[in-house]
C-alpha positions in Angstrom: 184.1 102.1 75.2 185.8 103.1 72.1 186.7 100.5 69.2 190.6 100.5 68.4 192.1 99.0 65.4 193.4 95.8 67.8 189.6 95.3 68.7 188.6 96.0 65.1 191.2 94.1 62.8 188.9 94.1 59.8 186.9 96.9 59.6 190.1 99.0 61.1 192.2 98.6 58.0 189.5 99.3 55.8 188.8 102.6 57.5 192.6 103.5 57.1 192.3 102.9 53.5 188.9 105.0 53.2 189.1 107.5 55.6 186.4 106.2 58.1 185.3 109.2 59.7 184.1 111.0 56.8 183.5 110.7 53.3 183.1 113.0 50.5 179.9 111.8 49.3 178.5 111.9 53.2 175.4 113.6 53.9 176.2 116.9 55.2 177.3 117.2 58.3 177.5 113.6 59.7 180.1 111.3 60.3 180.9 108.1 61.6 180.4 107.3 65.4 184.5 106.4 67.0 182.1 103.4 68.6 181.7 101.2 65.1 183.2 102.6 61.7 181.4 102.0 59.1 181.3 98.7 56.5 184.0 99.3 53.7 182.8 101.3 50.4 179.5 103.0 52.5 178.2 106.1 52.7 176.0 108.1 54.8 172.7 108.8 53.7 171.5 110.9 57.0 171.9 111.3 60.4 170.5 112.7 64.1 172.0 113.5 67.0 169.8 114.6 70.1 171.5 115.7 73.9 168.7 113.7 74.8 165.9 111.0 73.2 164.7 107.5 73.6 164.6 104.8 71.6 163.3 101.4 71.6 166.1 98.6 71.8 164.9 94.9 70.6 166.0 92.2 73.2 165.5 88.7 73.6 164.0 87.8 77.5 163.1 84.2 78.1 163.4 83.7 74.5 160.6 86.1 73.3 161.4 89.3 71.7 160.1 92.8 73.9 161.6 96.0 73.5 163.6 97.9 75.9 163.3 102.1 76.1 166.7 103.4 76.4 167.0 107.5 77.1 169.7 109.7 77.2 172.6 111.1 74.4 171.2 109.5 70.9 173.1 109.1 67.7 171.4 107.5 64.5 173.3 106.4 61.0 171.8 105.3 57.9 174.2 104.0 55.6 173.8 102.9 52.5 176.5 99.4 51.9 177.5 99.1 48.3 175.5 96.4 47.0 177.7 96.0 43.8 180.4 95.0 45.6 179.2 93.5 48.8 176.5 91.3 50.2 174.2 91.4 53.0 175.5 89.0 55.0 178.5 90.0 54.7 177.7 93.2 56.4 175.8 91.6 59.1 178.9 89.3 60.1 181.5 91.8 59.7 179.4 94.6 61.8 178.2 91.6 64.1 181.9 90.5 64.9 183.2 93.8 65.5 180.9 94.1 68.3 181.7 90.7 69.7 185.5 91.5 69.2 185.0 94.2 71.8 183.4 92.4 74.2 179.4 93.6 73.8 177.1 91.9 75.5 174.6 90.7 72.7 170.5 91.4 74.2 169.2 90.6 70.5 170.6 88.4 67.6 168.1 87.6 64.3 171.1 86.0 63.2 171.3 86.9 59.0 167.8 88.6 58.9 170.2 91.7 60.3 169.4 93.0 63.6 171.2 92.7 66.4 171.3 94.6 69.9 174.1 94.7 72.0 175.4 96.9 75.1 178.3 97.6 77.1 177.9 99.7 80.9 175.4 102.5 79.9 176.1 102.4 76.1 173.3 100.9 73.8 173.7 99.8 70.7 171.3 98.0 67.7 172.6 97.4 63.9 169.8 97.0 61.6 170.7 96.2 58.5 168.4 95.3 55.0 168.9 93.8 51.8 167.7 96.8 49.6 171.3 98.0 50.4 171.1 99.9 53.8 171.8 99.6 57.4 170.7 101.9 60.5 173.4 101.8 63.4 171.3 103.7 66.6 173.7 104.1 69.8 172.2 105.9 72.8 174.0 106.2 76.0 171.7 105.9 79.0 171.4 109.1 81.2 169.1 111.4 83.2 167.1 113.8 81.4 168.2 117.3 82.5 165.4 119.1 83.7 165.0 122.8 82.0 161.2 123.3 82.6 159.5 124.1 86.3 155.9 124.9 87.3 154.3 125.8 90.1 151.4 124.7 92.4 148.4 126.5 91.8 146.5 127.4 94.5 142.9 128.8 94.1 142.3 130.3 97.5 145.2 133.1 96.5 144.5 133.2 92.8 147.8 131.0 91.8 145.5 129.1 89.7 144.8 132.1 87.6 145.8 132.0 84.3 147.3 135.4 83.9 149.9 135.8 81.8 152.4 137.8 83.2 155.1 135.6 83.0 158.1 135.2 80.4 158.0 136.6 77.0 160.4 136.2 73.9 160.6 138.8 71.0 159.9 136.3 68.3 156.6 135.0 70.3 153.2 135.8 68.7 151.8 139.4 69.2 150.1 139.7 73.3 151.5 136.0 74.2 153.0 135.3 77.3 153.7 131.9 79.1 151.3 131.3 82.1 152.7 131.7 85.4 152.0 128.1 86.3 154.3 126.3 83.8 157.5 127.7 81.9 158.2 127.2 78.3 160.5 124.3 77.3 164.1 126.8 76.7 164.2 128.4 73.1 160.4 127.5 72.2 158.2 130.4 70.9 155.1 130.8 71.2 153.3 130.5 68.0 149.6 131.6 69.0 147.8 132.1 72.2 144.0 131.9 73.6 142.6 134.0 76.5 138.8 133.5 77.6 137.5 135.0 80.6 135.0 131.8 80.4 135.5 128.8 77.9 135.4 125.4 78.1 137.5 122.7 77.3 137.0 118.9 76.5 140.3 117.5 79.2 141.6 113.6 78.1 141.0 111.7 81.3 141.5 108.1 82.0 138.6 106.2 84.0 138.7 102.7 84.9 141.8 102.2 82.9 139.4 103.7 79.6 140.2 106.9 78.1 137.4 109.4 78.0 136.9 113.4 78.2 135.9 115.6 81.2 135.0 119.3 80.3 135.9 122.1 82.3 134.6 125.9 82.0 135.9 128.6 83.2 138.7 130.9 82.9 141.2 129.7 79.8 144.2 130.1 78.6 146.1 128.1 75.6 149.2 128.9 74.1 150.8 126.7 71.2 154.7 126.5 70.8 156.8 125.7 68.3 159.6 123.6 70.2 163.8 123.8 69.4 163.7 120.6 66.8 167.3 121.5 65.9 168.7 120.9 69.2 166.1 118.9 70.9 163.5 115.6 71.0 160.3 115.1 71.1 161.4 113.0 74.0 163.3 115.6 76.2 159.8 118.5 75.8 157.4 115.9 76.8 159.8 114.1 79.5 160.6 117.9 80.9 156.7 118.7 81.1 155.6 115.8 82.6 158.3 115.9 85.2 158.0 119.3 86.2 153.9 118.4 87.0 154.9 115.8 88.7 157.4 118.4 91.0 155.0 120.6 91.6 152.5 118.1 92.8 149.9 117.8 90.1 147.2 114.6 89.8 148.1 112.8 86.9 144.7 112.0 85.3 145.7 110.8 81.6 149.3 110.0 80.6 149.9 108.7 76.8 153.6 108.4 77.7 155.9 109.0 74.5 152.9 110.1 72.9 153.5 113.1 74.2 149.9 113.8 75.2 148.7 114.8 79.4 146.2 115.7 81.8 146.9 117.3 85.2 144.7 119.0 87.4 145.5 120.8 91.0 142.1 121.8 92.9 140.4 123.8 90.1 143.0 123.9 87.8 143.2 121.8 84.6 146.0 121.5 82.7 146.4 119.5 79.6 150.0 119.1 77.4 149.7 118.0 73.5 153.4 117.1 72.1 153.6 116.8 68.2 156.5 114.8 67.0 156.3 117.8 64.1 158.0 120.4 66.5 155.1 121.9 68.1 153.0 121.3 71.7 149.5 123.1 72.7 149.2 124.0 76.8 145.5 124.2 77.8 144.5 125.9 81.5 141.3 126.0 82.6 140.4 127.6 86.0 137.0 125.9 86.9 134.2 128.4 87.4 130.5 129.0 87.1 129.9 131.8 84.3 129.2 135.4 85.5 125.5 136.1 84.4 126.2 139.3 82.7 122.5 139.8 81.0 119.9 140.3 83.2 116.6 141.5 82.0 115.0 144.5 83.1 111.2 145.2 84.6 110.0 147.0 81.5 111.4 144.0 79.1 109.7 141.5 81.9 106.5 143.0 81.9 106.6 142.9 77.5 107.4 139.1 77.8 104.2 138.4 79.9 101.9 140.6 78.5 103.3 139.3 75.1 104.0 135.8 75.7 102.3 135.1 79.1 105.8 133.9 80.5 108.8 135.1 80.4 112.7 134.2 81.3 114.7 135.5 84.4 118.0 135.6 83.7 120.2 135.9 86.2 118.7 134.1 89.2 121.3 131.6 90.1 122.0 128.5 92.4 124.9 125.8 93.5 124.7 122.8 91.8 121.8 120.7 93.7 120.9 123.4 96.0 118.1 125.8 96.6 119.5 128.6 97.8 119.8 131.8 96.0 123.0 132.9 95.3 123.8 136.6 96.0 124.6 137.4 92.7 120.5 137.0 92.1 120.7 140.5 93.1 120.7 142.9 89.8 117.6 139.9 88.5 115.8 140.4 91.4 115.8 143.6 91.9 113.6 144.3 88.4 110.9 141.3 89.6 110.9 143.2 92.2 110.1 146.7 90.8 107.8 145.1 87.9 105.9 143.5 90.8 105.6 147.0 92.8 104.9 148.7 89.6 101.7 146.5 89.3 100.1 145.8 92.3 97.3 143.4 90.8 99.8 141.2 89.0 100.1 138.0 89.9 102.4 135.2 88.9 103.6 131.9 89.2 107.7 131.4 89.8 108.3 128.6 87.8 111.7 126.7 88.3 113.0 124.4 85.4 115.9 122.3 85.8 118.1 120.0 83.0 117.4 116.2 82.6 120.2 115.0 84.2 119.7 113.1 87.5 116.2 111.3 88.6 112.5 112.8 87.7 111.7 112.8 91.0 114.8 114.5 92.2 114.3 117.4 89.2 110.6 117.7 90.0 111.4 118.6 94.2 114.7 120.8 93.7 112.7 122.8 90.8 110.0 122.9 93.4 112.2 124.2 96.0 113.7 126.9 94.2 111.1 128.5 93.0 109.7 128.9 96.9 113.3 130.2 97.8 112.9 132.8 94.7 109.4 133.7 96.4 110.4 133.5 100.0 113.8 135.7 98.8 111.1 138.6 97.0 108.4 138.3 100.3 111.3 139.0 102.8 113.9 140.8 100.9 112.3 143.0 98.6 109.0 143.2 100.5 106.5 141.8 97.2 103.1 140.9 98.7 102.9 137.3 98.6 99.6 137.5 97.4 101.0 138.2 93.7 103.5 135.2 94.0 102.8 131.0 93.6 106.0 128.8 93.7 105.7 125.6 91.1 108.0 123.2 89.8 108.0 121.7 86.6 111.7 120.0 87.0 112.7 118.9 83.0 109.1 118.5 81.8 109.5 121.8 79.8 113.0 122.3 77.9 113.7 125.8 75.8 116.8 123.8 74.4 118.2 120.0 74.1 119.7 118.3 76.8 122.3 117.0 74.7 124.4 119.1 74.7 125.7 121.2 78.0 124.5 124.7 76.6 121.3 123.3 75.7 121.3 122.4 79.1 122.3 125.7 81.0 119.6 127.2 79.0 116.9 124.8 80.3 118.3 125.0 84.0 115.9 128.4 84.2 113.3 130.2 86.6 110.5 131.5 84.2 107.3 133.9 85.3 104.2 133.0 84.2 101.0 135.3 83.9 98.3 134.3 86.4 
């Protein structure tokens, strides 16, 4: 609905007299909305205008005060009313009758403190006006957020989840940064910087039992940070568009902030976490989840130095599932040189030792350590053909850290098979 000089009498004539669409001493750029002119002698100090962005309406509901979120076409005025001519309440009751005039519905009245909310169909509407000489007049006209963003399931049986980046590119983005192919950029962002790990790890925002806490993923990463349209576009519309395009694609929610701007998604192995800034920029975290590739693996010669010179010595490269025993075939390259050390020195006997972390019962640690060590000796008797003569499985579970369990490196490092000189 638009306000007419019958609807207006008042503040009509005196936007005749002063021009009320513009003035002169404006600030650049912004002029009245042809909703509400503006009180007699003021000026514009700033404004915004957003296609889309949400704001928080005060209303009065069973005579308590809540607030109302209100999304869609956004217009914001600060004015400054001239205080040498003019008083506050006079202001509030001219602005405040306009509005009744046209037949608002009033949601929120503080009578002369100043603020008032009103609406009409869609069209929202809240004054708020203060006696250092200025008044804000917000007007947002609820509709659906358009939906420029899309992603896409990821799937890690093909290698959909990967984090490749041969997607969409723009000139301007940062050198080698590319969007993922799981999510597309919010329209006319660039990218500012970009990450990509074949193995990292990430701390992910998760929500548990209604408490906010972290879950850490490893694996393959990739992180690109944008710099988002502020010109022509809301905090609001990036986050809303993100979210929503998760939420299309079938995604898990596992932390939302809401306007915050901040979320966790995850699809199978996937994690995905959004950071919105209301400064103009957002950070996109994906994290495949993987075991790392063991890519050092020691050889016979530097096996046999560790025990002669130390008595014991690291294997690197033997690995196992979480909880289980059996050895997984990337063992090979490790076991191959045990196996020719072993060969090489026919009267050398050792124990297998297997180590695990602290996490999970003593008792628990002390058997699967146990257990692996006799699948890494029943894997070189069968296999590789080592007497068993020159091989004793132990376990010493976590009664024998390299490294602290405090932290999850320290606790890869301790989760080991050692051999020790008989």
């Amino acid at each position: 609905m638009k306000f007419f000089p019958s609807q207006l009498p008042t503040l009509a004539i005196a936007c005749i007299l002063l021009v009320c669409s513009a003035h002169g001493q404006d600030a650049s750029g912004c002029k009245d909305s042809p909703l509400l002119p503006r009180f007699p002698g003021s000026v514009i100090s700033e404004c915004h205008e957003k296609a889309f962005d949400g704001y928080d309406f005060t209303l009065t509901v069973d005579k308590k005060n809540i607030t109302k979120r209100i999304e869609g076409t956004f217009l914001s005025i600060s004015y400054n009313w001239p205080r040498a001519t003019a008083t506050k309440t006079q202001v509030v009751h001219l602005l405040n009758s306009a509005l009744h005039k046209a037949g608002y519905t009033f949601d929120y009245d503080s009578g002369d403190y100043g603020d008032f909310t009103v609406h009409s169909g869609k069209t929202w509407i809240m004054v708020e006006v203060s006696g250092g000489g200025g008044y804000k007049q917000t007007i947002v006209v609820d509709k659906q957020l358009p939906q420029s963003i899309s992603a896409k399931a990821a799937s890690d049986v093909t290698g959909g989840a990967s984090t490749q980046t041969t997607a969409t590119s723009n000139p301007k983005d940062a050198t080698g940064c590319k969007d993922s192919t799981l999510i597309s950029r919010y329209p006319d962002s660039i990218i500012a910087s970009c990450t990509d790990k074949a193995f990292d790890a990430y701390d992910f925002t998760i929500t548990v039992n209604n408490k906010q806490t972290t879950k850490r993923i490893e694996g393959i990463m990739h992180q690109n940070e944008y710099n988002w349209p502020r010109d022509i576009a809301s905090k609001t519309q990036v986050v809303h568009n993100l979210n929503n395009a998760f939420k299309a694609a079938g995604y898990t929610f596992d932390y939302d902030s809401g306007e915050y701007g901040d979320f966790t998604v995850h699809m199978g192995k996937t994690w995905i976490m959004e950071e919105v800034s209301g400064g103009g920029g957002y950070k996109q975290t994906i994290v495949m989840e993987k075991g790392m590739t063991q890519v050092v693996v020691a050889n016979a010669a530097a096996l046999s130095g560790g025990l002669n010179g130390n008595g014991h010595v690291v294997v690197n490269g033997i690995l196992f599932d979480t909880g289980k025993t059996d050895v997984k075939p990337e063992s090979g390259p490790a076991l191959d040189e045990v196996a020719k050390l072993l060969k090489a020195n026919p009267k050398l006997r050792v124990y297998v030792v297997g180590h695990t972390d602290n996490v999970g019962a003593l008792a628990g640690n002390m058997d699967l350590s146990k257990r692996r060590a006799a699948s890494v000796v029943q894997t070189l008797t069968t296999k590789y053909s080592v007497p068993a003569t020159q091989l004793d499985a132990i376990g010493d579970g976590p009664s024998a850290p390299v490294s602290s369990n405090d932290t999850e490196d320290g606790r890869a490092l301790n989760r080991r098979v050692e051999l020790v000189k008989q």
